[in-house]
mmCIF file of the C-alpha atoms, coordinates in Angstrom:
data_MODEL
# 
_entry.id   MODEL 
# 
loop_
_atom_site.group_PDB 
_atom_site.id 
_atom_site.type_symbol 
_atom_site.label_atom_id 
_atom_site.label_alt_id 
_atom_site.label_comp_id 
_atom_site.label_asym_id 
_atom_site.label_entity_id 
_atom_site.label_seq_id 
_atom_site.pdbx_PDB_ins_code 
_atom_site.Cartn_x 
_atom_site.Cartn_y 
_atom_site.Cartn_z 
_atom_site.occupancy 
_atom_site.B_iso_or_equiv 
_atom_site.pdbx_formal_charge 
_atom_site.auth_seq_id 
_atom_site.auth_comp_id 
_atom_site.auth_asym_id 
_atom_site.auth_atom_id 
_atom_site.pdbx_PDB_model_num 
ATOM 1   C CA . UNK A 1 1   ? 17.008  -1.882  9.140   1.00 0.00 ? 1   UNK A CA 1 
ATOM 2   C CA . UNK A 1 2   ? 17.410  -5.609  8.473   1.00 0.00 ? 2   UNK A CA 1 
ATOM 3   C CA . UNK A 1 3   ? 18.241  -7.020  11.842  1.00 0.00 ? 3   UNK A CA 1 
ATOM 4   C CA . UNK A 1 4   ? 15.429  -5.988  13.284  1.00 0.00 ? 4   UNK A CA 1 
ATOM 5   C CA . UNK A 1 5   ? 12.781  -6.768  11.369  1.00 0.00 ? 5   UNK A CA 1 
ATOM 6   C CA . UNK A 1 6   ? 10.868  -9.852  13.086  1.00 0.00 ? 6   UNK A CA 1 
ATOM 7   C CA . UNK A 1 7   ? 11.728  -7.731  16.415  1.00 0.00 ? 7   UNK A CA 1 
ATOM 8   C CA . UNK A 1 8   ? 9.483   -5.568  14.625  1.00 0.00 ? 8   UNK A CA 1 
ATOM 9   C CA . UNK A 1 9   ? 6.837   -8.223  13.093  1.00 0.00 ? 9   UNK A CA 1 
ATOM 10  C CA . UNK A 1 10  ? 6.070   -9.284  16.762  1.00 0.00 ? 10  UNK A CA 1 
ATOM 11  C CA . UNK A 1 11  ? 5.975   -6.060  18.255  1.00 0.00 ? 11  UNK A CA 1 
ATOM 12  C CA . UNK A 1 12  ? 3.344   -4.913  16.171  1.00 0.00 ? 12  UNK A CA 1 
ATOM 13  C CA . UNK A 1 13  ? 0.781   -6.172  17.191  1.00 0.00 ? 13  UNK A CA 1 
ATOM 14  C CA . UNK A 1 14  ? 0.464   -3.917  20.428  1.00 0.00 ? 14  UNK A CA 1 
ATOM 15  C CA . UNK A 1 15  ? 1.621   -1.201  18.912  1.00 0.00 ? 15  UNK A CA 1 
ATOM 16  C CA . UNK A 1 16  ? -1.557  1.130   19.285  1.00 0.00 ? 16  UNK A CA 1 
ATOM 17  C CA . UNK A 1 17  ? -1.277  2.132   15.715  1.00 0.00 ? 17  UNK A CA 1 
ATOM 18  C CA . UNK A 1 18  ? -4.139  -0.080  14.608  1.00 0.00 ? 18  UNK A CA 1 
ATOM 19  C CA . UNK A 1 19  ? -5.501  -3.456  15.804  1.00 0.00 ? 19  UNK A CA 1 
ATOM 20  C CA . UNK A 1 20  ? -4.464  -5.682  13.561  1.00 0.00 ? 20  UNK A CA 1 
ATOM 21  C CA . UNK A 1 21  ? -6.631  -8.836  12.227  1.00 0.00 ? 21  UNK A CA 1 
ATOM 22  C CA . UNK A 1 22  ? -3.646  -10.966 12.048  1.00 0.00 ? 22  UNK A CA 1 
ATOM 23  C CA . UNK A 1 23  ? 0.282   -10.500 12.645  1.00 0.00 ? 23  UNK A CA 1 
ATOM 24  C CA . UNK A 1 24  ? 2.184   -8.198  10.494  1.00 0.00 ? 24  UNK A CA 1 
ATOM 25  C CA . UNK A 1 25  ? 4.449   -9.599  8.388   1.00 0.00 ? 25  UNK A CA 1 
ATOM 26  C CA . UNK A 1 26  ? 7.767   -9.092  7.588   1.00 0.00 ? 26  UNK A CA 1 
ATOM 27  C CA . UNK A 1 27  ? 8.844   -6.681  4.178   1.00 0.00 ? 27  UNK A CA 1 
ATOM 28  C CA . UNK A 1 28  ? 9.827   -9.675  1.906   1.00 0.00 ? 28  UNK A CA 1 
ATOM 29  C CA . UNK A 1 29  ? 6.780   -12.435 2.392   1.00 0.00 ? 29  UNK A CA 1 
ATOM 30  C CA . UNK A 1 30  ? 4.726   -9.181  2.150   1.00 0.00 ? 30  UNK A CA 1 
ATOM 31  C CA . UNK A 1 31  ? 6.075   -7.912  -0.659  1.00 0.00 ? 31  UNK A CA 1 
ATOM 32  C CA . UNK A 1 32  ? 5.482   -11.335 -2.417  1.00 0.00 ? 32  UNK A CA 1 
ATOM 33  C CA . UNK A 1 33  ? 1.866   -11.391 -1.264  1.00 0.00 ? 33  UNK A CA 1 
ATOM 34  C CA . UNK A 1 34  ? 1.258   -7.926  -2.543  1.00 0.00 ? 34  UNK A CA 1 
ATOM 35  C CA . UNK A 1 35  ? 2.323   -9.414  -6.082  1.00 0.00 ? 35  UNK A CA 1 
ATOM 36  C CA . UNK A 1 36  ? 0.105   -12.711 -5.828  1.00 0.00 ? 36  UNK A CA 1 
ATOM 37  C CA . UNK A 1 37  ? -2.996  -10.546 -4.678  1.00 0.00 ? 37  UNK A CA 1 
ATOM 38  C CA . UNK A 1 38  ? -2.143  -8.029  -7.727  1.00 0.00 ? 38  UNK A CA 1 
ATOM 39  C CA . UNK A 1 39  ? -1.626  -11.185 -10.147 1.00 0.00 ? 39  UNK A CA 1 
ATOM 40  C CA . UNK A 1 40  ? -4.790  -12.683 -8.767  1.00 0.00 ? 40  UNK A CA 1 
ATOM 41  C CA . UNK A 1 41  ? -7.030  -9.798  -8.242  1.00 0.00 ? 41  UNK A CA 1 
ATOM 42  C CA . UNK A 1 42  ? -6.561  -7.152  -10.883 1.00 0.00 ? 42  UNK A CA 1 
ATOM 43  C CA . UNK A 1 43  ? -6.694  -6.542  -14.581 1.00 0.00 ? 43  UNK A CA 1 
ATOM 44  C CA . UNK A 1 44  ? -3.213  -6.564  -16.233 1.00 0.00 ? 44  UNK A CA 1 
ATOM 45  C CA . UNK A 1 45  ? -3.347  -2.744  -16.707 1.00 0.00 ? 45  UNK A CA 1 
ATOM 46  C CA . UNK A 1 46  ? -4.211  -1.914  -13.121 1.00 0.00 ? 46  UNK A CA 1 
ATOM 47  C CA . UNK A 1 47  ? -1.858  -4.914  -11.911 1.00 0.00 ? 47  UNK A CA 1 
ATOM 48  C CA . UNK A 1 48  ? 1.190   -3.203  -14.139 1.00 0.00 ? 48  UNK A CA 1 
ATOM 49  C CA . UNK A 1 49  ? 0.479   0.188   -12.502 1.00 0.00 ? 49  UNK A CA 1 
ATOM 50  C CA . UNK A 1 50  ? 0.150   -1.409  -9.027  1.00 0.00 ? 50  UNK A CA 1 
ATOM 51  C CA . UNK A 1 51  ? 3.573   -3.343  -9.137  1.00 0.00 ? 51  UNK A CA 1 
ATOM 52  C CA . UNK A 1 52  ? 5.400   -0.917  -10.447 1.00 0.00 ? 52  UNK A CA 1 
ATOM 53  C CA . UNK A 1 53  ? 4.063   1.251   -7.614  1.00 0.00 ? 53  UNK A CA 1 
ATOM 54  C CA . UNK A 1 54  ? 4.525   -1.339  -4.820  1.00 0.00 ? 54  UNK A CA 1 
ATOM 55  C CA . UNK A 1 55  ? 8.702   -1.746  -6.432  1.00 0.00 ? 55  UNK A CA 1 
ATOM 56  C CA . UNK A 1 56  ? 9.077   2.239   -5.933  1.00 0.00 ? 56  UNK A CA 1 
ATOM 57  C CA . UNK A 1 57  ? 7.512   2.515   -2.428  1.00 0.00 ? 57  UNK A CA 1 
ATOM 58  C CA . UNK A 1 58  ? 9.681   -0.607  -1.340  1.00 0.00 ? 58  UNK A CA 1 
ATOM 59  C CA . UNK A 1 59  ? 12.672  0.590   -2.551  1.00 0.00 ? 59  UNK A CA 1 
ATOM 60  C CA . UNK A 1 60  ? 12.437  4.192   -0.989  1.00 0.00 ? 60  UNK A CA 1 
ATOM 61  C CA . UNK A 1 61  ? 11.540  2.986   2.092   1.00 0.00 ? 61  UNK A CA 1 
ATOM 62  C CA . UNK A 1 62  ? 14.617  -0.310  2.377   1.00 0.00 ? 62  UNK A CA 1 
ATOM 63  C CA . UNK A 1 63  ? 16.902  2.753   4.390   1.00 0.00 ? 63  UNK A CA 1 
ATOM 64  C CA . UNK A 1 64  ? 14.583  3.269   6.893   1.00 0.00 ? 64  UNK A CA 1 
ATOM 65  C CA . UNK A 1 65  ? 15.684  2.965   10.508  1.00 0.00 ? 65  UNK A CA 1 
ATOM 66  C CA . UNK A 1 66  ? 12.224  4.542   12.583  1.00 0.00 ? 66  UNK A CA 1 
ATOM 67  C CA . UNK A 1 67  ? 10.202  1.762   13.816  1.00 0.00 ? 67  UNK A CA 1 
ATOM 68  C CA . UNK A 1 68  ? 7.345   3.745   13.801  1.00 0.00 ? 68  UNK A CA 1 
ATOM 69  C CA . UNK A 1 69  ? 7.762   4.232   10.197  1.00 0.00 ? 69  UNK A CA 1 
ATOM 70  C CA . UNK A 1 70  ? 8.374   0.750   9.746   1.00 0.00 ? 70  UNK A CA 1 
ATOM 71  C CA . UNK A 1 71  ? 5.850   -0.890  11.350  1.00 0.00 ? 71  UNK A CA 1 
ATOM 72  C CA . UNK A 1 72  ? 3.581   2.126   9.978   1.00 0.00 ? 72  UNK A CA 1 
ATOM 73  C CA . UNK A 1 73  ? 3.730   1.517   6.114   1.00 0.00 ? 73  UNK A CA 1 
ATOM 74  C CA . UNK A 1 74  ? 3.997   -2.217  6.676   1.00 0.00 ? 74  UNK A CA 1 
ATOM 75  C CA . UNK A 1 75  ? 1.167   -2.180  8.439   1.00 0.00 ? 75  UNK A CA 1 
ATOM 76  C CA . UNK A 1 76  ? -0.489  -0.106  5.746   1.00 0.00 ? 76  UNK A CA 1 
ATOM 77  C CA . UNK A 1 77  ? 0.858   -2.423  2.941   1.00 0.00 ? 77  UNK A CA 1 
ATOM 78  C CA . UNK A 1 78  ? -0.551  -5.469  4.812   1.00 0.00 ? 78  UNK A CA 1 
ATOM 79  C CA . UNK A 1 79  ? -4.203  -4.137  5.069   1.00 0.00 ? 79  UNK A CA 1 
ATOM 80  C CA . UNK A 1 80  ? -3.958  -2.972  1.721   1.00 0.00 ? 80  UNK A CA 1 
ATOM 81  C CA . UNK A 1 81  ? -3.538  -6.510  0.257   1.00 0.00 ? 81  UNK A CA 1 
ATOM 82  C CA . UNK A 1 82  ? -6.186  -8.159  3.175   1.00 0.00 ? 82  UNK A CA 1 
ATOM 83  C CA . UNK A 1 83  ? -8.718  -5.296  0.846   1.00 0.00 ? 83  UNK A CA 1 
ATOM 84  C CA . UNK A 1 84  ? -7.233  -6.490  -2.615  1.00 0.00 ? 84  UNK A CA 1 
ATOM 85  C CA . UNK A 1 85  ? -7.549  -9.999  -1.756  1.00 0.00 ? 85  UNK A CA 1 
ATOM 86  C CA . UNK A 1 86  ? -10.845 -9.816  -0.223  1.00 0.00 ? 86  UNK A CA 1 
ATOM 87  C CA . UNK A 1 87  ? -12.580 -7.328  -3.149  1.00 0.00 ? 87  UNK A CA 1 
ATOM 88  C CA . UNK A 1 88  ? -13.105 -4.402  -0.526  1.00 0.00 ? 88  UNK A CA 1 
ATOM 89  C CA . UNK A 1 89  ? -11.589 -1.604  -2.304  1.00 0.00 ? 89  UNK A CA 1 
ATOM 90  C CA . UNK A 1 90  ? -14.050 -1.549  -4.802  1.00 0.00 ? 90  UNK A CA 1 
ATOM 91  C CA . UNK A 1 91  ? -15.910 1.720   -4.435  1.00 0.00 ? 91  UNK A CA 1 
ATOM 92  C CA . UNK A 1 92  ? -14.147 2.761   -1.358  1.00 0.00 ? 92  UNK A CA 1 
ATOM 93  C CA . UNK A 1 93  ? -13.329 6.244   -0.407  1.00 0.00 ? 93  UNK A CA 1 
ATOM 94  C CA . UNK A 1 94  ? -10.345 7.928   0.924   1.00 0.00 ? 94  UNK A CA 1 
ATOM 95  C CA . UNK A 1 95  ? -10.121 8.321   5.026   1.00 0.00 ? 95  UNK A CA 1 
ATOM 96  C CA . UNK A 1 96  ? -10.343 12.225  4.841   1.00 0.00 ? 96  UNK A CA 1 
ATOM 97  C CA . UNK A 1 97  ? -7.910  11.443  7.817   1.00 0.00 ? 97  UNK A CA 1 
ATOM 98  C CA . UNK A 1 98  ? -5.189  10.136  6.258   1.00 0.00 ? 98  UNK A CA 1 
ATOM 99  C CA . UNK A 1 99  ? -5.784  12.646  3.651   1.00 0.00 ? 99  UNK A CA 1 
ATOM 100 C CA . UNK A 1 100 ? -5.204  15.054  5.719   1.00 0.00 ? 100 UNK A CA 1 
ATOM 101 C CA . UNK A 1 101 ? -2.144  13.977  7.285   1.00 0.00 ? 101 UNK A CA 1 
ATOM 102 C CA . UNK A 1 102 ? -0.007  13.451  3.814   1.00 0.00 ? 102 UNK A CA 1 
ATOM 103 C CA . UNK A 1 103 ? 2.049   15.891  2.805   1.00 0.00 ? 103 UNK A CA 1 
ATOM 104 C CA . UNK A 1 104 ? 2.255   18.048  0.085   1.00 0.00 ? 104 UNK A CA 1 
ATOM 105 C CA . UNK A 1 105 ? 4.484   15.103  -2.320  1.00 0.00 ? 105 UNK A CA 1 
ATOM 106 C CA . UNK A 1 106 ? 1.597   12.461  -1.776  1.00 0.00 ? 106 UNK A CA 1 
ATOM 107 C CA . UNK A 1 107 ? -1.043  15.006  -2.375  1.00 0.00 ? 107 UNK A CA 1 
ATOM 108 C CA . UNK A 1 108 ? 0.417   15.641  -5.410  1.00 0.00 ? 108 UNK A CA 1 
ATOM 109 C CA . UNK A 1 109 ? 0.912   11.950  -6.295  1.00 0.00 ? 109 UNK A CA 1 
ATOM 110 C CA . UNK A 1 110 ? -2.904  11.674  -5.425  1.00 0.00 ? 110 UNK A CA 1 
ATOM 111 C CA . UNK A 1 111 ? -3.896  14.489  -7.712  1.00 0.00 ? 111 UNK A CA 1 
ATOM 112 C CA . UNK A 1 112 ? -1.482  13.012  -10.164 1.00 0.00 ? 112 UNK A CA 1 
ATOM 113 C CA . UNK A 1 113 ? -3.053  9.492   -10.287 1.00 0.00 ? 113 UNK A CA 1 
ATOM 114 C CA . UNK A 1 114 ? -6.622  11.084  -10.579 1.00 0.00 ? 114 UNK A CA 1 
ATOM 115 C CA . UNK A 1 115 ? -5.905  12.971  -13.430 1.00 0.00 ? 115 UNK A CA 1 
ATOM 116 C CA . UNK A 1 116 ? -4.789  9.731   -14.992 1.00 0.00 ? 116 UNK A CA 1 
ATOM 117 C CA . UNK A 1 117 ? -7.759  7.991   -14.419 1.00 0.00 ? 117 UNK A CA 1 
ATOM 118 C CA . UNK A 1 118 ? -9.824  10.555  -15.383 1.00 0.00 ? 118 UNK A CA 1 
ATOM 119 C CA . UNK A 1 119 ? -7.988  10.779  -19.074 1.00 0.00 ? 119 UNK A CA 1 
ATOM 120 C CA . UNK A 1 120 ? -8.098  6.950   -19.251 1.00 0.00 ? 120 UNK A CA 1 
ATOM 121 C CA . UNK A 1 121 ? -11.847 7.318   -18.186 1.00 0.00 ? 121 UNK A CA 1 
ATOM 122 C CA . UNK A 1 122 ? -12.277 9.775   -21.247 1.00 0.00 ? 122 UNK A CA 1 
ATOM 123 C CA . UNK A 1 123 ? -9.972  8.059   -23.506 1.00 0.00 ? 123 UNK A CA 1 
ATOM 124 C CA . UNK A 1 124 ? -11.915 4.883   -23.377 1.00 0.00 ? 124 UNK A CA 1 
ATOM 125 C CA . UNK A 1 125 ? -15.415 5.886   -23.263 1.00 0.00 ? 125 UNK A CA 1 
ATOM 126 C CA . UNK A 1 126 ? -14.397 7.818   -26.412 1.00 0.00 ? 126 UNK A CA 1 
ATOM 127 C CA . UNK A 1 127 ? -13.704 4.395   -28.175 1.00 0.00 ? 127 UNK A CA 1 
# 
């Protein structure tokens, strides 16, 4: 997976997946601007959630030899911190396609991380 990761970086950007605004960057300067965007951009509770989130995904995805895969969830990871770092997330709704294309383990997560927020939601409005 290692050697070929600027191979992948440049070869992204015609990739038909997704035009992207900019070049997609490699895992590690991404993974550091996913941090700085999560240090500058969030509450500490939602940052602590987030980065222990963004450590787990990384990690189960360093064995990965598809490109498309690849160049799929680091493209993902890169527009998710251009919406951190530019306040767009606020308020924003799921793609009911990408909803329907996970599978059953992320729509599990999803349901998961709702029910969360909803019990913080109650928890603190209770206080």
């Amino acid at each position: 997976m290692q050697p070929s990761w600027r191979l992948l970086a440049t070869a992204a950007t015609g990739n038909g997946l997704r035009p992207a605004p900019m070049a997609l960057l490699p895992p590690i300067p991404l993974y550091r601007r996913l941090f700085r965007a999560h240090r500058k951009h969030l509450p500490h509770e939602e940052r602590l959630i987030g980065d222990e989130y963004i450590k787990a995904e990384f990690r189960a995805h360093r064995n990965v030899d598809n490109p498309a895969h690849l160049i799929g969830f680091l493209t993902e990871w890169q527009l998710y911190a251009q919406k951190i770092e530019g306040k767009s997330w606020v308020g924003e709704k799921l793609d009911p396609e990408k909803v329907e294309k996970m599978s059953d383990q992320q729509m599990g997560q999803l349901y998961e991380l709702m029910k969360a927020i909803q019990k913080r939601h109650r928890d603190g409005s209770e206080e």
